[in-house]
C-alpha positions as CSV (number, residue, x, y, z in Angstrom):
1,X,-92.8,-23.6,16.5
2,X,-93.7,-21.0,13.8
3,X,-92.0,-23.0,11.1
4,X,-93.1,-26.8,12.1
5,X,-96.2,-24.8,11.5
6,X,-96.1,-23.9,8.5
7,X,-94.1,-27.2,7.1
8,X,-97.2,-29.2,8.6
9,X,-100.0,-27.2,7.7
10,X,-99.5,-27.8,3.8
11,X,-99.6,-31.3,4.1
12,X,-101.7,-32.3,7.0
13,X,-105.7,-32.4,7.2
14,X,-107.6,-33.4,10.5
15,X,-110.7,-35.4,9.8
16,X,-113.7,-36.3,12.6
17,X,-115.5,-39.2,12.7
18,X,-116.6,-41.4,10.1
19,X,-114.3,-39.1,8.0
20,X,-116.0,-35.9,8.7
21,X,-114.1,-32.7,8.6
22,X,-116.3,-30.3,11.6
23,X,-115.1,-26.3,10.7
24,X,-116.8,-23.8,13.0
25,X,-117.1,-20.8,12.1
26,X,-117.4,-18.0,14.7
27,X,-119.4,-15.0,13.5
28,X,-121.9,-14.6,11.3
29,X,-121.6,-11.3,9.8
30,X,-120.3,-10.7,6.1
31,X,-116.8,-13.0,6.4
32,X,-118.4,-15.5,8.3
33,X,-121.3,-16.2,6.3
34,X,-119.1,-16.3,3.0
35,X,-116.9,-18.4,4.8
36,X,-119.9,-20.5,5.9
37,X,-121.6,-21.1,2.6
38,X,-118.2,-21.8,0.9
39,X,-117.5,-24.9,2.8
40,X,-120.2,-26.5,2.6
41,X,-119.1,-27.4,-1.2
42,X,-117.5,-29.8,0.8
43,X,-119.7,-33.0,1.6
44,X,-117.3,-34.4,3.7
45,X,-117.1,-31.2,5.9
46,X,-119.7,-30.6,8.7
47,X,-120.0,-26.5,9.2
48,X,-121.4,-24.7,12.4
49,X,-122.0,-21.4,12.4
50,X,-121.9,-19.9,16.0
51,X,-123.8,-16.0,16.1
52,X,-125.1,-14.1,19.1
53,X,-128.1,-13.8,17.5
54,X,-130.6,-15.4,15.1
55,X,-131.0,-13.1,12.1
56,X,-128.5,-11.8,10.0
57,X,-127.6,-8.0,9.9
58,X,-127.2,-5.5,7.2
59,X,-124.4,-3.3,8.9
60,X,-124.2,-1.6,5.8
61,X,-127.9,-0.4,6.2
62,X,-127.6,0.8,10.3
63,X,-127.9,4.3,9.7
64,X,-131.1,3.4,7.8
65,X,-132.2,1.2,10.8
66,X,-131.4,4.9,12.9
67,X,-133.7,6.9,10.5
68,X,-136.3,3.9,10.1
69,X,-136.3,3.5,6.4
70,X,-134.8,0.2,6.6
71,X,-134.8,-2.6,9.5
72,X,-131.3,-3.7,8.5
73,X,-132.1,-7.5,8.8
74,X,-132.6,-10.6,6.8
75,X,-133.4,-13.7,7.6
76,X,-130.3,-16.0,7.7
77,X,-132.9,-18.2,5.6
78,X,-132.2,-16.4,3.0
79,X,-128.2,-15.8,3.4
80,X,-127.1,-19.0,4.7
81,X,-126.3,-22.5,3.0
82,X,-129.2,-25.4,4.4
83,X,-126.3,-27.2,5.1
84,X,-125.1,-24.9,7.6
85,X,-125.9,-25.3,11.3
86,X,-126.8,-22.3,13.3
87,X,-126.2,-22.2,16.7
88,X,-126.9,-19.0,18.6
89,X,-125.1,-18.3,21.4
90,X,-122.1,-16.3,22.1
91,X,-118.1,-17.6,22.1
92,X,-116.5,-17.0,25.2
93,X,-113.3,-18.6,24.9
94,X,-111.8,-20.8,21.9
95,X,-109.7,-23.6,23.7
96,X,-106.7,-24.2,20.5
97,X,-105.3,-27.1,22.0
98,X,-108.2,-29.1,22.8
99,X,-109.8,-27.9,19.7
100,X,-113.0,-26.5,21.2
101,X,-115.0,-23.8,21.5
102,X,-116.6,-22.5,25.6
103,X,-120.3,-20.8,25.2
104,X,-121.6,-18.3,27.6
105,X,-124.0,-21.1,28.5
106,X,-121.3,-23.3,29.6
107,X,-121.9,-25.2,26.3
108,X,-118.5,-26.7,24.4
109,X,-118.3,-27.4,20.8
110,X,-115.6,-29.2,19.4
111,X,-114.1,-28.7,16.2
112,X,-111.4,-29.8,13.7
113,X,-110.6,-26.1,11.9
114,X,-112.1,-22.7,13.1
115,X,-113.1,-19.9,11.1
116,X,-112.8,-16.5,13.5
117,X,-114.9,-13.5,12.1
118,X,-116.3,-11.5,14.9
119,X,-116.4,-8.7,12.9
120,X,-115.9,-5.2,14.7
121,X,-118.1,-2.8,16.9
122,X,-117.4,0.3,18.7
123,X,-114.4,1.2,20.2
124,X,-114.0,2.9,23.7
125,X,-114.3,6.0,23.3
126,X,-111.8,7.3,25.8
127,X,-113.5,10.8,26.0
128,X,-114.6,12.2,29.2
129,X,-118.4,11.5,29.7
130,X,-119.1,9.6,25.9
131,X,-119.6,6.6,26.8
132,X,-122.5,7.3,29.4
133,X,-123.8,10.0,27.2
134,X,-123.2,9.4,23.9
135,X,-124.9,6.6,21.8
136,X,-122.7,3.9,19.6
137,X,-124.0,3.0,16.7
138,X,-122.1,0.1,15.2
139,X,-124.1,-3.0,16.3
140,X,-127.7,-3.8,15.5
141,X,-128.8,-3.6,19.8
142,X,-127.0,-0.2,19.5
143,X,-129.1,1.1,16.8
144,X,-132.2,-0.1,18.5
145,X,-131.2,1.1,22.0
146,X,-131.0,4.7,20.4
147,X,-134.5,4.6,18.7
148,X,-136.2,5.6,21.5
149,X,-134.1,8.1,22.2
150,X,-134.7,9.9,19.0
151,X,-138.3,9.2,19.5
152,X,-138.6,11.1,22.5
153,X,-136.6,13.8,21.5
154,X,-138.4,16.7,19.0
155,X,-137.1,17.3,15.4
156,X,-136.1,20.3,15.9
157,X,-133.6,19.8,19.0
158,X,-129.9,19.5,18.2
159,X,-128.8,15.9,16.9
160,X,-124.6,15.7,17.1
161,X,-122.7,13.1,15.4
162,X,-118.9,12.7,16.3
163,X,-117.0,10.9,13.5
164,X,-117.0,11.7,9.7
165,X,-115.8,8.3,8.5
166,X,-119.1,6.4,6.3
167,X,-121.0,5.5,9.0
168,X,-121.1,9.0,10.7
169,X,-121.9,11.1,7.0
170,X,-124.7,8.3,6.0
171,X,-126.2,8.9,9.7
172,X,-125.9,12.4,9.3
173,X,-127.7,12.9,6.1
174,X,-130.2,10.2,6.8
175,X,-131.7,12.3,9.9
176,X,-131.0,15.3,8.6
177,X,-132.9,14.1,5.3
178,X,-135.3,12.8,8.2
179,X,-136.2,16.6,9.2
180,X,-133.5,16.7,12.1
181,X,-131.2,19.4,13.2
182,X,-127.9,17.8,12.5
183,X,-124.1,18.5,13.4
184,X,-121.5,16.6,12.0
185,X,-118.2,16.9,14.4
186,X,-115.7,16.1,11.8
187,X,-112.3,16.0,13.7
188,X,-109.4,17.0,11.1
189,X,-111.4,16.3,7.7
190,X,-114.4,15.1,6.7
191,X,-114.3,11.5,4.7
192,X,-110.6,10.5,5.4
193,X,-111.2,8.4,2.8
194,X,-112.4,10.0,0.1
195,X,-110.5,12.2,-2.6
196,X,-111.0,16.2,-2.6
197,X,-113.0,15.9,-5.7
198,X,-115.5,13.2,-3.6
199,X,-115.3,15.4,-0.4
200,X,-116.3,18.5,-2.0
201,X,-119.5,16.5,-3.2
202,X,-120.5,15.3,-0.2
203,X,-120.0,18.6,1.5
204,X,-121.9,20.2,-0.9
205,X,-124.9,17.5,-0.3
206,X,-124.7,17.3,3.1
207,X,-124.7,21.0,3.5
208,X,-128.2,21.0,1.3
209,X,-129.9,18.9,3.7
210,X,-129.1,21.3,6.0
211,X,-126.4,19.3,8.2
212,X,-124.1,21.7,10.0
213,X,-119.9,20.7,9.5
214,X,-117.4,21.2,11.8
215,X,-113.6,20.4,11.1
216,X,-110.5,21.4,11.3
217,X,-108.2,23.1,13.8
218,X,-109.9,22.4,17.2
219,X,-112.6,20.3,15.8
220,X,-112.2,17.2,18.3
221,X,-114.4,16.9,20.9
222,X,-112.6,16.5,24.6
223,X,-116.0,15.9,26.7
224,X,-119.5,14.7,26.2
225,X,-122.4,15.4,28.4
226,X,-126.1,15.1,29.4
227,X,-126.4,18.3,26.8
228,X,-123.4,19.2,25.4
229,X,-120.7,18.3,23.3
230,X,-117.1,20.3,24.0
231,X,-114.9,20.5,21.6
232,X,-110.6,21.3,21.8
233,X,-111.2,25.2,21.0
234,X,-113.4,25.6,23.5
235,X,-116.6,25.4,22.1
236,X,-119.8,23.8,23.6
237,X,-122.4,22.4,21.3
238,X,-125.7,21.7,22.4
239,X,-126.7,18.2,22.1
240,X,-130.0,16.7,22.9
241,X,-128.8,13.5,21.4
242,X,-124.9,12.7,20.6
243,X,-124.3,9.8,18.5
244,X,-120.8,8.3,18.5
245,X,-119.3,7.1,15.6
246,X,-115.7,7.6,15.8
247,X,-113.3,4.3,15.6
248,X,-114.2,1.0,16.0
249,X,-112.8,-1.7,18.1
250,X,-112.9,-6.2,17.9
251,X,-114.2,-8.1,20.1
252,X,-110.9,-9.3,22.7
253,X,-112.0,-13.3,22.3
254,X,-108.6,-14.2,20.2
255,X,-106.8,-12.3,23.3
256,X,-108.8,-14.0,25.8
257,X,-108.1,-17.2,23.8
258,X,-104.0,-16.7,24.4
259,X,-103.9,-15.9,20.6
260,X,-101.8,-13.3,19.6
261,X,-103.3,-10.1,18.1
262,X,-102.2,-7.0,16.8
263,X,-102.6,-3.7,18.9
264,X,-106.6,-3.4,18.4
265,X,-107.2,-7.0,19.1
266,X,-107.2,-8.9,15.8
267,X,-106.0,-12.2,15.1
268,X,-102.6,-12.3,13.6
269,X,-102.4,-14.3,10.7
270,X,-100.0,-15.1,7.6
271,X,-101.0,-14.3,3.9
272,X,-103.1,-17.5,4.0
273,X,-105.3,-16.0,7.0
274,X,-104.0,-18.7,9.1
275,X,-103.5,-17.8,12.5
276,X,-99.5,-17.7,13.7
277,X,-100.0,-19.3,16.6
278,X,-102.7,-23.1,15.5
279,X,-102.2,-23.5,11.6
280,X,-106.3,-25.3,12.0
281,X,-107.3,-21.3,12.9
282,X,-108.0,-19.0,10.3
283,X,-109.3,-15.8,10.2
284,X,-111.8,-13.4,8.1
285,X,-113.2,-9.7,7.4
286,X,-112.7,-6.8,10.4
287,X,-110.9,-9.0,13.1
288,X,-108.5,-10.2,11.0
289,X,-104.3,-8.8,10.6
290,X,-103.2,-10.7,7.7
291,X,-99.5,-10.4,8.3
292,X,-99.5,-7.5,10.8
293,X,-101.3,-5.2,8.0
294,X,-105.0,-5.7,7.8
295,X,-107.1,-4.2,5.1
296,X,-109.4,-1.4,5.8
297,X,-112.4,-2.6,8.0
298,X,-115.3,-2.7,5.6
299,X,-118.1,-5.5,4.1
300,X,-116.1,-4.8,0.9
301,X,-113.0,-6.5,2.2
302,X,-115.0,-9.0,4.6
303,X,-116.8,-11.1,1.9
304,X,-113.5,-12.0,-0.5
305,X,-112.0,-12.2,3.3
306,X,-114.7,-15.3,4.1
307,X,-114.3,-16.6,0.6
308,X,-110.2,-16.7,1.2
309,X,-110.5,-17.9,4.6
310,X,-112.7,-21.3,3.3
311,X,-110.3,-21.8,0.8
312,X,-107.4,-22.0,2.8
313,X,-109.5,-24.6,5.3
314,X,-110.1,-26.8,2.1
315,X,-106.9,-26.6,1.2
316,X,-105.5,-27.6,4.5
317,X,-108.1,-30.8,4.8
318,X,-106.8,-31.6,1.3
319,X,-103.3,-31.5,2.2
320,X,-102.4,-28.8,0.0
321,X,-100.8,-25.4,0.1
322,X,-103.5,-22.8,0.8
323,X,-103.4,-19.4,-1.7
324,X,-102.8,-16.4,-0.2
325,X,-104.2,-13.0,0.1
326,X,-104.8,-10.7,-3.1
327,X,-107.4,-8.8,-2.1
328,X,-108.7,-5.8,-4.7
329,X,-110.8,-2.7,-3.9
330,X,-113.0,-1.0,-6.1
331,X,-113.1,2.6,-3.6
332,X,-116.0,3.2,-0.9
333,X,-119.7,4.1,-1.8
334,X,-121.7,6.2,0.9
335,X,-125.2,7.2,1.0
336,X,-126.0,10.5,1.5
337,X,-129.8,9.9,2.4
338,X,-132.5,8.2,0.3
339,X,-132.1,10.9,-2.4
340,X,-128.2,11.2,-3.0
341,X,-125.2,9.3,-2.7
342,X,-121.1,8.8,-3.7
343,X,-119.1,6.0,-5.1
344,X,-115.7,7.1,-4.8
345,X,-113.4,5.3,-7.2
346,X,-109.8,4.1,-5.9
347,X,-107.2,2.1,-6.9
348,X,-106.9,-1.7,-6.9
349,X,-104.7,-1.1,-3.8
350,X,-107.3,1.1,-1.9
351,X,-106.5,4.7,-2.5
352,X,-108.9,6.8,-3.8
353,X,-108.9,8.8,-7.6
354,X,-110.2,11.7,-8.9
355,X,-113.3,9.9,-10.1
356,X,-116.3,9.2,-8.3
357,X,-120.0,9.1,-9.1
358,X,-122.6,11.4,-6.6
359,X,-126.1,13.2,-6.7
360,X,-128.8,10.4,-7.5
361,X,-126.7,8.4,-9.3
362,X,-124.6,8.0,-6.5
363,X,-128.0,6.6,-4.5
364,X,-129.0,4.3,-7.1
365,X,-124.9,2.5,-7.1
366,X,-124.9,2.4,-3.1
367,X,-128.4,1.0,-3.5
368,X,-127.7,-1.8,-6.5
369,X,-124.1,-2.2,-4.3
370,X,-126.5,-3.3,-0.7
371,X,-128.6,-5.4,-2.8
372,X,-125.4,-6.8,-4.4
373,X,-123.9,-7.9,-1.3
374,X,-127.4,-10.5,-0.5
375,X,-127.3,-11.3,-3.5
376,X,-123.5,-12.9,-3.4
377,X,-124.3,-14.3,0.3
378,X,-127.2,-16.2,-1.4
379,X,-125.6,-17.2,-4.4
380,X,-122.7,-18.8,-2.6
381,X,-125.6,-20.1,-0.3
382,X,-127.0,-21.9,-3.5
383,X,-124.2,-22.8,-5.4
384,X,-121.1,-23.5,-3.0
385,X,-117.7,-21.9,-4.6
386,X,-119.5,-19.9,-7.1
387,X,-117.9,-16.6,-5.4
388,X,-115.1,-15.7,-7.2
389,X,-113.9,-11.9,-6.6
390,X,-111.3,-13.0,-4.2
391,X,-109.3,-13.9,-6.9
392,X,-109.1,-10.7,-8.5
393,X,-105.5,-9.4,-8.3
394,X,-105.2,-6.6,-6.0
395,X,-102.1,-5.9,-7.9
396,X,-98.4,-5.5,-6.4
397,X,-98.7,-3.0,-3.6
398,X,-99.8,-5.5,-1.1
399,X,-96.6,-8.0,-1.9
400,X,-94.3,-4.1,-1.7
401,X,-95.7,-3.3,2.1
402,X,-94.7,-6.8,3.0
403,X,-91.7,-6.3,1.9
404,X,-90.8,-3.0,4.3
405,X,-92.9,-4.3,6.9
406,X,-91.6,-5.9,10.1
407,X,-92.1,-9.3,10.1
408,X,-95.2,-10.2,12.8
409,X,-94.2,-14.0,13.4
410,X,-91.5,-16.7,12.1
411,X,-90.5,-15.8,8.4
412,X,-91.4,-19.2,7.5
413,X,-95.5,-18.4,8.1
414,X,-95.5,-16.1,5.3
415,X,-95.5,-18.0,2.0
């Protein structure tokens, strides 16, 4: 099957009626809307863009949403091409062989190509008591749900975060720049990521606004409960609020679907993002594994991600051989509150350097970097295939790992 496939793919193109090409694209986070705009360069190509909700969401800007210095919405007015159609609903099932899509209203949309990016959102935490005490924070409804919760509960109690990837050191410093009494629960090291040289900045920042760190040996926390967060050594931490940022999962749709995945649930694709299982699938940003090694989950990889994933749908209505993946990183920016901030350098194959920029320059990058990211939705919005940073080289590391790593499909899928 794999390698009819891939012999087909490059030369066939499936047209609807009155030779109208309909794409639906599922999602409409970073990838989807970048995969969105893209296609409608096209004006034989009819795009609907199916999102569980009607606005589009800032992810990058949660933990400001959390600390209520930013509502983390725009309106998709202002992301998303007038040629798009938004439907709002939510995907239940995508039917490949009939070439439909199942609502949870019992609605059916049909299409000729699918774009899949449904993004990420927490994972299960698998920790005794988190997920009935703790509070996720990696959706917009999240976010909101713990608002309340923060409202109701006096500056001065004890705030715990678990999880010291981004999203758990911006939340951190944002309440703790907010006046609240903050412990970070760091696991084995604060900022994975992030070079010794970055680390040691954003230790030293967070540790001025007053944020309490805990990592190292024993640092992972084994229960979670009304009041207290225990940890492996033995220690109990009180915890009038615990926010849980540690991990994040996919959505299980492309499971559901009978597509196969990799181990956390994304679709498993080729170099060209095209599913290995229906050549008119292709997939974009956080829920995609591009040859069984999927980039680090992030709105830096998402929007080149969309922009590759459009391409390869033009290229397959054209009847031509879709590019593949050469996707470059530039490192990871973090806020650290509304007064300080990190951009840690890395190389074109996503490992970070020495060098990094921090204090209030740091603020004013991750800032000018946010704004950035509209701006490119918008502009691809305006001008269809303007977006051009997914051609970047990435350099050879990429081609090296696919070289060493086992294959996830028929040989013949990978061009």
């Amino acid at each position: 099957m794999g390698k009819q496939l891939s012999e087909t793919a490059a030369v066939t193109g499936v047209t609807g009626s009155a030779g109208v090409t309909k794409v639906v694209v599922v999602g409409g986070g970073y990838a989807g809307v970048m995969a969105a705009n893209r296609l409608t360069s096209r004006a034989d190509v009819a795009v609907t863009l199916i999102n569980p909700r009607d606005t589009f969401v800032e992810r990058i800007r949660l933990h400001q949403l959390a600390a209520g210095t930013d509502d983390a919405v725009v309106a998709f007015r202002e992301v998303l091409a007038a040629g798009v159609e938004l439907t709002v609903g939510s995907v239940e099932r995508i039917d490949a062989p009939e070439r439909r899509v199942t609502l949870a209203d019992g609605s059916a949309v049909g299409y000729d190509h699918l774009v899949y990016a449904v993004g990420s959102g927490s994972a299960d935490p698998r920790v005794p008591g988190a997920a009935e005490f703790a509070h996720p924070i990696a959706s917009l409804e999240e976010v909101r749900r713990l608002l309340p919760v923060l409202d109701a509960t006096p500056a001065s109690a004890p705030v715990t975060i678990v999880g010291a990837g981004p999203t758990g050191i911006e939340t951190a410093a944002e309440l703790a720049e907010a006046g609240r009494t903050v412990t970070l629960v760091c696991g084995t090291i604060l900022g994975p990521y992030l070079h010794r040289r970055g680390r040691r900045a954003v230790t030293k920042r967070l540790t001025a606004l007053g944020v309490t760190l805990l990592q190292g040996s024993g640092a992972k926390v084994t229960e979670v409960t009304t009041d207290t967060v225990r940890l492996e050594d033995g220690r109990e931490l009180p915890s009038a609020v615990t926010v849980w940022t540690a991990g994040f999962g996919v959505p299980d749709l492309a499971a559901r679907s009978g597509l196969r995945t990799d181990e956390l649930g994304r679709l498993l694709t080729d170099e060209t993002l095209t599913s290995i299982d229906d050549e008119r699938i292709v997939a974009a940003g956080d829920s995609a594994a591009p040859s069984g090694l999927p980039l680090r989950m992030s709105c830096q990889a998402a929007i080149p991600l969309g922009a590759r994933a459009a391409d390869t749908v033009i290229s397959r209505i054209d009847g031509e051989r879709p590019g593949t993946l050469n996707q470059v990183f530039a490192g990871q920016c973090i806020s650290l509150g509304r007064q300080g901030g990190i951009f840690q350098f890395a190389h074109r194959h996503d490992v970070a350097v020495g060098f990094h920029i921090a204090g209030r320059p740091g603020a004013k990058v991750k800032e000018f970097v946010c704004q950035g990211i509209i701006k490119h939705l918008a502009g691809e919005a305006n001008k269809p295939g303007s977006y051009g940073l997914h051609r970047v080289s990435g350099g050879s590391k990429r081609a090296e790992l696919l070289r060493t790593a086992p294959p996830v499909s028929d040989p013949a899928l990978i061009p």
